[in-house]
C-alpha positions as CSV (number, residue, x, y, z in Angstrom):
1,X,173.0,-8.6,-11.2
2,X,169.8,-7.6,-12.3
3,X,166.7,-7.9,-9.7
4,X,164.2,-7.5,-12.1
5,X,164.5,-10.9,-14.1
6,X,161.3,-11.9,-15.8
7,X,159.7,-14.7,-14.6
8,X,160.2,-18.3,-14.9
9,X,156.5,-19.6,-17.1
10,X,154.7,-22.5,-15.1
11,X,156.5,-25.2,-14.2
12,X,153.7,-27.9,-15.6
13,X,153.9,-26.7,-19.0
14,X,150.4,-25.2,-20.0
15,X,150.3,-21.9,-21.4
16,X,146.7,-21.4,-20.1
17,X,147.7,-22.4,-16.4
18,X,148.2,-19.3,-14.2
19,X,151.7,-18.5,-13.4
20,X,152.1,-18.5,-9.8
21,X,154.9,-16.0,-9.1
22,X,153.3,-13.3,-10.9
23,X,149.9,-12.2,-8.9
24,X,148.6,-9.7,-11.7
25,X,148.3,-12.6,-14.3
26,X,145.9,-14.9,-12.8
27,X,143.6,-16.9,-14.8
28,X,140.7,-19.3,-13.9
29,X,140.6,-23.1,-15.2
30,X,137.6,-24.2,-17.4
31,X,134.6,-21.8,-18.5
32,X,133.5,-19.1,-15.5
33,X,130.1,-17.4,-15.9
34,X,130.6,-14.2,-15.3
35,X,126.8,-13.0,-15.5
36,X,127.4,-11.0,-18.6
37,X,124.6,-13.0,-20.0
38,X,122.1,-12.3,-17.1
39,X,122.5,-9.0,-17.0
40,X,123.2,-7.3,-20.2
41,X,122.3,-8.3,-24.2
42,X,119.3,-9.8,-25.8
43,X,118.7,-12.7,-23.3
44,X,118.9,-10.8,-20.4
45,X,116.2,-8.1,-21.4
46,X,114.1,-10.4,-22.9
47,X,114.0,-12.4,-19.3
48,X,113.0,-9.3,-17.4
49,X,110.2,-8.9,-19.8
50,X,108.8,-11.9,-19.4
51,X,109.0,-11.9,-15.7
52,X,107.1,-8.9,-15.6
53,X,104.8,-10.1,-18.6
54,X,104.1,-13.1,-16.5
55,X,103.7,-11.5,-13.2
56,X,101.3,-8.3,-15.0
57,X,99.2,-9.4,-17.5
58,X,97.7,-7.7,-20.0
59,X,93.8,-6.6,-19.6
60,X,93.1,-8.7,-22.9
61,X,93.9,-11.7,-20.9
62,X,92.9,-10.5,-17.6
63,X,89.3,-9.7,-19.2
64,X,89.0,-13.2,-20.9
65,X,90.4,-14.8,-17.3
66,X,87.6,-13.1,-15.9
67,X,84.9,-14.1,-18.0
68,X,86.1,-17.4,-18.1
69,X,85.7,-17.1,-14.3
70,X,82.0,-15.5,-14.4
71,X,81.1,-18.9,-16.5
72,X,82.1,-21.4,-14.1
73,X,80.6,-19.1,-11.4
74,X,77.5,-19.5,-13.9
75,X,77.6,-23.2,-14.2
76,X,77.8,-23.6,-10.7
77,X,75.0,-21.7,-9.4
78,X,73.5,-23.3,-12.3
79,X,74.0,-26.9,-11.0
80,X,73.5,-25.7,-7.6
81,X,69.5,-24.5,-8.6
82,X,68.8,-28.0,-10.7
83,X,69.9,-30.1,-7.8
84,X,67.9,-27.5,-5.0
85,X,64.7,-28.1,-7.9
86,X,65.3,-32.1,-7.7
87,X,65.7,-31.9,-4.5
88,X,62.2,-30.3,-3.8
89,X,60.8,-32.3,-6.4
90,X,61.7,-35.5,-4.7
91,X,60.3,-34.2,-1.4
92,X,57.1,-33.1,-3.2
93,X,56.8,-36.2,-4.7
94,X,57.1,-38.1,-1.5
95,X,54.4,-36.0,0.5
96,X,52.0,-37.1,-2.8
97,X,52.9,-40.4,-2.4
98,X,52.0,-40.6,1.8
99,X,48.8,-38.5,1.2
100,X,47.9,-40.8,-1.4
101,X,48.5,-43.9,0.9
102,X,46.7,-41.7,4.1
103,X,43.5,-41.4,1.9
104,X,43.4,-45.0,0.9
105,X,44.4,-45.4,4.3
106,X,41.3,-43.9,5.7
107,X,39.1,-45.1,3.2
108,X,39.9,-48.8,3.8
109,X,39.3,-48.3,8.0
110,X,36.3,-46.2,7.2
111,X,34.6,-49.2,5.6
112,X,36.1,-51.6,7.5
113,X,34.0,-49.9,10.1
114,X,31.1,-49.8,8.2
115,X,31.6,-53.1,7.4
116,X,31.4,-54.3,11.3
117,X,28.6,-52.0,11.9
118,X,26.4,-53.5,9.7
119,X,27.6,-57.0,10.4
120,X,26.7,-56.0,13.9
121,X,23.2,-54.8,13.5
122,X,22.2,-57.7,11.4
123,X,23.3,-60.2,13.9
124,X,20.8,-57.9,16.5
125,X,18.1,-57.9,14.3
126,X,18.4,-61.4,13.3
127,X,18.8,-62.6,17.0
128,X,15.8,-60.1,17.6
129,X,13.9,-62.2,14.9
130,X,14.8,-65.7,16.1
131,X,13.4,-64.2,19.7
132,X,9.8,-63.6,18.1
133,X,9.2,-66.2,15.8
134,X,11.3,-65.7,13.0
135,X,10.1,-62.7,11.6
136,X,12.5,-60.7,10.0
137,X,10.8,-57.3,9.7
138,X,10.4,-57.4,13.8
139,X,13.9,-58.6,14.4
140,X,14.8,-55.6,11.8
141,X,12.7,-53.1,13.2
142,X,13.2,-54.0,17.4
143,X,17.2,-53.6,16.6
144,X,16.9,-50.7,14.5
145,X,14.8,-48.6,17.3
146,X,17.4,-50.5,19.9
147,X,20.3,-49.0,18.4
148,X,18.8,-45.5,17.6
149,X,17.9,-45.3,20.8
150,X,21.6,-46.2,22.4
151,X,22.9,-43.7,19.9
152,X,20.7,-40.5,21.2
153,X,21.2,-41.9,24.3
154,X,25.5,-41.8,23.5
155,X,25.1,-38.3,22.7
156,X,23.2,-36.8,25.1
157,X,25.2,-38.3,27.6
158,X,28.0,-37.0,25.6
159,X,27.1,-33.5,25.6
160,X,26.2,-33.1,28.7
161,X,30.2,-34.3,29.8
162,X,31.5,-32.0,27.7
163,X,29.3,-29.4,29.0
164,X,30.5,-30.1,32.6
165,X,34.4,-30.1,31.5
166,X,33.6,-27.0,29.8
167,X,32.3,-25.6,32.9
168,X,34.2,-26.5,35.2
169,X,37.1,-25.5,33.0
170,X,36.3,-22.0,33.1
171,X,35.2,-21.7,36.9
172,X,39.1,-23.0,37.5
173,X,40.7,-20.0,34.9
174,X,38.7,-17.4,36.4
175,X,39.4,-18.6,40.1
176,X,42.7,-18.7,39.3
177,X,42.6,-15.5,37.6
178,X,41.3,-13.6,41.2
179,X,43.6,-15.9,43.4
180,X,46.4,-14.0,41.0
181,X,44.5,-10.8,41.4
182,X,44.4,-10.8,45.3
183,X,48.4,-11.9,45.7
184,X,49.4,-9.2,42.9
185,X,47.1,-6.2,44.1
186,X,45.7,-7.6,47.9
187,X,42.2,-8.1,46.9
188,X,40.2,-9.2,43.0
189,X,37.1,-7.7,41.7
190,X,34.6,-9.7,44.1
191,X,36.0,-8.0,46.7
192,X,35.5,-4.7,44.7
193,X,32.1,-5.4,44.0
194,X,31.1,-6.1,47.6
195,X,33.2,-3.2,48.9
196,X,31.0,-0.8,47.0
197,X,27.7,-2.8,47.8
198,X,27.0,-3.7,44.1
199,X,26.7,-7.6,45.8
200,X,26.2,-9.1,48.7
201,X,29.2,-10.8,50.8
């Protein structure tokens, strides 16, 4: 009896199926990518090349990537200048308008006052003139020498207040400057002065 019979083929039939009792003559069902494809032939060089085309480009495109760049950078800074320029063109504006309305402002109080001023010394004078007779001139003249007179009067009375603040304004610094003299250093130039008999104490 021969041990060394050949095989029995599948028992299902198909000559592709793998026979079973024969472990060197396998062979897988339906299409199996090897990765022949990926890694050798046209396709798989031309996908490295692109990889590193992609991931390396050229200085052609990096250049024009770069300028492109540089312009939007442009336009920006560009945009960013003509709204700073509105900007301080609105502002300027504004402060144009408010002066504008602060002069009419002023002019419109100014002779407002001026307004009741004279109102005011008309109604004197023509009180004045009803108080002698009816004579305009006197009534005229009597509260035009009235009112001069309250104005010197205003500022004499004026200066001499502002005089006094004044004074009294620096005799408070310099007091204040010896008091700080005599706690820093135990004594102020007074003190000096009388020490070396230059005034008396």
């Amino acid at each position: 009896m021969d041990v060394h019979t050949k095989p029995t083929p599948s028992s299902s039939g198909d000559p592709e199926a793998p026979d079973r009792t024969d472990p060197y003559s396998y062979k897988p069902y339906g299409k199996v990518d090897t990765g022949a494809a990926g890694t050798s032939g046209a396709g798989g060089a031309s996908g490295v090349g692109d990889d590193a085309t992609q991931e390396h480009p050229s200085p052609t495109e990096a250049l024009r990537s770069a300028f492109g760049r540089f312009d939007e950078l442009k336009e920006y800074v560009n945009l960013y200048v003509a709204a700073k320029t509105d900007a301080f063109k609105a502002s300027m504006r504004n402060v144009v308008i408010f002066a504008a309305l602060g002069v009419v402002g002023l002019i419109a109080a100014g002779a407002f006052v001026v307004t009741s001023v004279v109102l005011l010394c008309l109604g004197i004078a023509h009180g004045f003139a009803a108080l002698v007779g009816g004579h305009l001139w006197a009534g005229y003249l009597i509260a035009g020498v009235l009112l001069l007179g309250l104005l010197a009067g205003g500022v004499i009375v004026g200066l001499k207040v502002m005089a006094n603040a004044s004074k009294k304004a620096l005799v408070k610094k310099y007091e204040l400057r010896q008091r700080d003299h005599r706690e820093r250093f135990g004594h102020d130039a007074a003190d000096r002065a009388v020490a070396a008999g230059k005034v008396d104490a």
